[in-house]
TIMIRO-394189 format. One record per residue: residue number from 1; z, x, y of N, C-alpha, C, O in turn. Coordinates in steps of 0.05 Angstrom, whole numbers, plus 5000, padded with zeros to 4 digits. Atoms other than C-alpha are relative to their C-alpha. Layout:
N
   nr   n_z   n_x   n_y  ca_z  ca_x  ca_y   c_z   c_x   c_y   o_z   o_x   o_y
  NUM     Z     X     Y     Z     X     Y     Z     X     Y     Z     X     Y
...
//
This chain:
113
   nr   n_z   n_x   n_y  ca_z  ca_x  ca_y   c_z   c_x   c_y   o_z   o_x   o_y
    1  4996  4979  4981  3244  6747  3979  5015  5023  4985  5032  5019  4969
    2  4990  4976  5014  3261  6818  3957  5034  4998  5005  5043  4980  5019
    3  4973  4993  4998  3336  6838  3953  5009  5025  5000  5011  5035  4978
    4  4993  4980  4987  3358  6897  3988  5035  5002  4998  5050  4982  5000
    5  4970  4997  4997  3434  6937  3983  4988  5013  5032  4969  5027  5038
    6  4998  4996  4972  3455  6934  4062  5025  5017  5003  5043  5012  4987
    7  4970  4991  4988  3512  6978  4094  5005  4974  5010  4990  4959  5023
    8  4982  5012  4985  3567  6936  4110  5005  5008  5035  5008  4987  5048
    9  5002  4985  4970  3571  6973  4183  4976  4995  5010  4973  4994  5034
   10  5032  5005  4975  3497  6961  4202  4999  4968  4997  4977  4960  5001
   11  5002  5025  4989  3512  6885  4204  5019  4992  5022  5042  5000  5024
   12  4991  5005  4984  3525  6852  4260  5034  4994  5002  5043  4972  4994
   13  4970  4989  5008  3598  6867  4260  5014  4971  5016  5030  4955  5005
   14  4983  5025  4992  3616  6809  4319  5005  4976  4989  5026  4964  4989
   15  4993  5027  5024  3601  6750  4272  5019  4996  4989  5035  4978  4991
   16  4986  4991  5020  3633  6780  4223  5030  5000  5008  5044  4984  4996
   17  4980  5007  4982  3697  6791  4272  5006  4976  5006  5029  4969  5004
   18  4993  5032  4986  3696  6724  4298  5007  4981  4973  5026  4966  4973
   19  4995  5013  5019  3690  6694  4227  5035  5001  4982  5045  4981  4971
   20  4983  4992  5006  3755  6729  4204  5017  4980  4992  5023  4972  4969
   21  4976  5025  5009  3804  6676  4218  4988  4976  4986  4998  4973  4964
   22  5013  5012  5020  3761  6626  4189  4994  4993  4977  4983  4972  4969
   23  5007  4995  5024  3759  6651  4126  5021  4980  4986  5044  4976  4991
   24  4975  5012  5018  3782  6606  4066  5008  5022  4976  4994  5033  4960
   25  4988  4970  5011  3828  6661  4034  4995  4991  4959  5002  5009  4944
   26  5002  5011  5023  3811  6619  3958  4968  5009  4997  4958  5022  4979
   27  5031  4988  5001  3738  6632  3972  4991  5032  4991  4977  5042  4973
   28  4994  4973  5002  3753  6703  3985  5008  5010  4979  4997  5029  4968
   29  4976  4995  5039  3801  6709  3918  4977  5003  4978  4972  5023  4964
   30  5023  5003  5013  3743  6683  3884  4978  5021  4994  4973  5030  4971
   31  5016  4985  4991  3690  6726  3910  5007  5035  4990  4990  5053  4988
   32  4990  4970  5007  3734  6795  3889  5004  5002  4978  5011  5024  4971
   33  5006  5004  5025  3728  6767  3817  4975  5005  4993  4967  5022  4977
   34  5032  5001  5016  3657  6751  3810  4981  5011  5029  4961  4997  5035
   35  5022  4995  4981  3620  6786  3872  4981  5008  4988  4960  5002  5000
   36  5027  4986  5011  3567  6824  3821  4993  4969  4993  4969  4964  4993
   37  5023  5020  5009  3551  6756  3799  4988  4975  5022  4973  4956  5015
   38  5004  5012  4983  3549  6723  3870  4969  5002  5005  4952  5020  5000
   39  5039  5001  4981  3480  6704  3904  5005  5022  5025  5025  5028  5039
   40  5008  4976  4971  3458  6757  3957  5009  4980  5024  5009  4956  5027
   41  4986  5014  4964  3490  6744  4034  4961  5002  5006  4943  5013  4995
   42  5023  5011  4993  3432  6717  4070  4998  5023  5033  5019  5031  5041
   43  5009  4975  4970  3406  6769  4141  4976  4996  5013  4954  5001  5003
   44  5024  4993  4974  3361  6764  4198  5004  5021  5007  5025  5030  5016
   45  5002  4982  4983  3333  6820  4218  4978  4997  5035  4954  4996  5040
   46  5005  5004  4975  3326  6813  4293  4997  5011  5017  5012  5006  5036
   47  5014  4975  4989  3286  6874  4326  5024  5023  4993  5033  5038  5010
   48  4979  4987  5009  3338  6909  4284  5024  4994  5001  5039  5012  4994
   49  4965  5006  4995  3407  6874  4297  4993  4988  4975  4974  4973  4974
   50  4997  5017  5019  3421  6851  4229  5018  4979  4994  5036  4984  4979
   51  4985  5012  4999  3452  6790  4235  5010  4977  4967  4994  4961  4958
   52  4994  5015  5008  3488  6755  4187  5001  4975  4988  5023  4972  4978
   53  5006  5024  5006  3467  6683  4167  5024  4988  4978  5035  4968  4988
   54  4988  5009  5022  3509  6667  4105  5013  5026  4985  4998  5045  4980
   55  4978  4992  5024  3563  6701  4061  5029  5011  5014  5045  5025  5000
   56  4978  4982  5003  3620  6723  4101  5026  4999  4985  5046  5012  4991
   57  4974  4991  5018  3671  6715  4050  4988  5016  4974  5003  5029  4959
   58  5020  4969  5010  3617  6759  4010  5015  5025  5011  5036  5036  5003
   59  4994  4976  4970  3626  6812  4067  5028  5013  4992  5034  5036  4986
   60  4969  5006  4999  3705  6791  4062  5007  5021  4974  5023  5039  4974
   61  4987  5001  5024  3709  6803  3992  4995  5037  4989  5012  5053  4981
   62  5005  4973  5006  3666  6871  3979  5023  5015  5024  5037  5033  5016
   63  4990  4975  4983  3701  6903  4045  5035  5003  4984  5049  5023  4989
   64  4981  5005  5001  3764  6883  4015  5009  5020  4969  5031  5030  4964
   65  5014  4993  5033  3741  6910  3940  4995  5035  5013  5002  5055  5000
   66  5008  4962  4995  3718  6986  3979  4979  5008  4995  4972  5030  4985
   67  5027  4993  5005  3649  6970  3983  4987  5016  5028  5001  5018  5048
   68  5016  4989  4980  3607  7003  4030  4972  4981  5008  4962  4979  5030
   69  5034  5019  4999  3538  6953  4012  5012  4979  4993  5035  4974  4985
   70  5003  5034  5014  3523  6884  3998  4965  4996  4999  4946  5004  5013
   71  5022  5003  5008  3471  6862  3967  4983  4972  5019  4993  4950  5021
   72  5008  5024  4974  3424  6815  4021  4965  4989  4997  4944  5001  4995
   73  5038  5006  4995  3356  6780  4023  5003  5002  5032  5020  4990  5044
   74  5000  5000  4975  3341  6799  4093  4961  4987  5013  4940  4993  5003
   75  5016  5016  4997  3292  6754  4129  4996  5019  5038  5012  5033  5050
   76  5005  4992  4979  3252  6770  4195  5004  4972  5024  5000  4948  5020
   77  4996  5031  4989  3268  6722  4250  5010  5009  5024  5010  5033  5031
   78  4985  4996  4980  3306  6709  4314  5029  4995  5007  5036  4986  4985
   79  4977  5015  5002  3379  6688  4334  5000  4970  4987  5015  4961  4969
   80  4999  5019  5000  3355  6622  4337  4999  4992  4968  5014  4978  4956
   81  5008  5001  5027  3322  6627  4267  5031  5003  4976  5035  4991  4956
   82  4979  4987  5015  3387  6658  4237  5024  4966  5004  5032  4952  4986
   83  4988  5026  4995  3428  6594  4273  4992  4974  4977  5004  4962  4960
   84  5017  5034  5018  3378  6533  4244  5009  5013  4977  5031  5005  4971
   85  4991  5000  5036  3386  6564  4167  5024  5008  5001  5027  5016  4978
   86  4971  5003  5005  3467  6573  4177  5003  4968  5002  5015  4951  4989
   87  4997  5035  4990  3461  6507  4208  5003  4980  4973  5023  4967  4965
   88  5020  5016  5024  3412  6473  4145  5023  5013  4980  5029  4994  4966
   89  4991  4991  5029  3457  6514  4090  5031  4988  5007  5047  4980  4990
   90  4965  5014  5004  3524  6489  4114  4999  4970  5002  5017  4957  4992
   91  4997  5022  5010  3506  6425  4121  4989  4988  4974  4992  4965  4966
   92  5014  5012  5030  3467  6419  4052  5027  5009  4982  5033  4991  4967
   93  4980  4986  5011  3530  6464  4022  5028  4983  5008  5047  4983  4991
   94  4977  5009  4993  3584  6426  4058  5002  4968  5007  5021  4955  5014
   95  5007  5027  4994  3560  6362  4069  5010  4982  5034  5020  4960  5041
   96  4982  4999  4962  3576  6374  4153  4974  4984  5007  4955  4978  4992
   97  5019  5016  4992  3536  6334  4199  4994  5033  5020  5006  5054  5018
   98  5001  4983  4976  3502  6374  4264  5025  5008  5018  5036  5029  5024
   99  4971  4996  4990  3558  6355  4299  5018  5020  4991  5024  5039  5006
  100  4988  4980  5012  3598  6392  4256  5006  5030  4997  5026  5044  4999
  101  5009  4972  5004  3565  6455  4241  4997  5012  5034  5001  5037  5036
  102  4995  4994  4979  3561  6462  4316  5028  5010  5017  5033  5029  5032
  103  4981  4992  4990  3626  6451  4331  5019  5026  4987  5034  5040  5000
  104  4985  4982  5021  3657  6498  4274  4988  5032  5013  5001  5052  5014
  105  5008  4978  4983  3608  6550  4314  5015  5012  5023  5024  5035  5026
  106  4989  4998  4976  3633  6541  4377  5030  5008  4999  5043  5015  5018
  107  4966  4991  5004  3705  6556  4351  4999  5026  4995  5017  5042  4997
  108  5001  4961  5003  3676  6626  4336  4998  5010  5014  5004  5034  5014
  109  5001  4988  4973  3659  6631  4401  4961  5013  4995  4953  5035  4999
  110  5031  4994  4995  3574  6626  4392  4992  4979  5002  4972  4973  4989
  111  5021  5026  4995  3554  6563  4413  4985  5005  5005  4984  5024  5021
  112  5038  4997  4986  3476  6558  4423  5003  4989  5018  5021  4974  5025
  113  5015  5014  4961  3446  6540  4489  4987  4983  4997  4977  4971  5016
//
């Protein structure tokens, strides 16, 4: 998939909000070292809402650094679509069950239906 620089501001900003406290601040640390050599944040584009899928301590780290972009593979899809591959990447990445990755959602305040 191609790799596109995104404004930070044209992604879905509430995720991103909700994720905040969340954040592991060591992840973040990390990330304001080596972000040029990080993997691209992952994006659904969803009749234009660009949502988020994967990187916010990416996100964390450039806004934090005085970026304006991030670098993103942006995929075409739906909420739901953007959900299942956060879902599939945190539990292959974190070794969470469903359970898990659900409930860690629902603390963000997006549980699916």
């Amino acid at each position: 998939m191609p790799i596109r620089d995104l404004r930070i501001k044209d992604l879905g900003q509430d995720s991103i909000e909700r994720s905040r406290p969340h954040l592991d601040l060591d992840r973040v640390s990390y990330y304001l070292q080596n972000l040029d050599e990080a993997t691209p944040v992952d994006v659904f584009d969803v009749d234009g809402l660009m949502l988020l899928a994967d990187g916010h301590h990416r996100v964390a780290a450039a806004e934090q650094l005085g970026r304006s972009t991030i670098r993103a593979v942006v995929r075409k899809g739906t909420r739901r679509d953007a959900l299942q591959f956060a879902t599939i990447l945190a539990k292959r990445q974190r070794g969470l069950t469903d359970q898990e990755v659900l409930d860690a959602i629902a603390r963000r305040g997006q549980r699916p239906k």
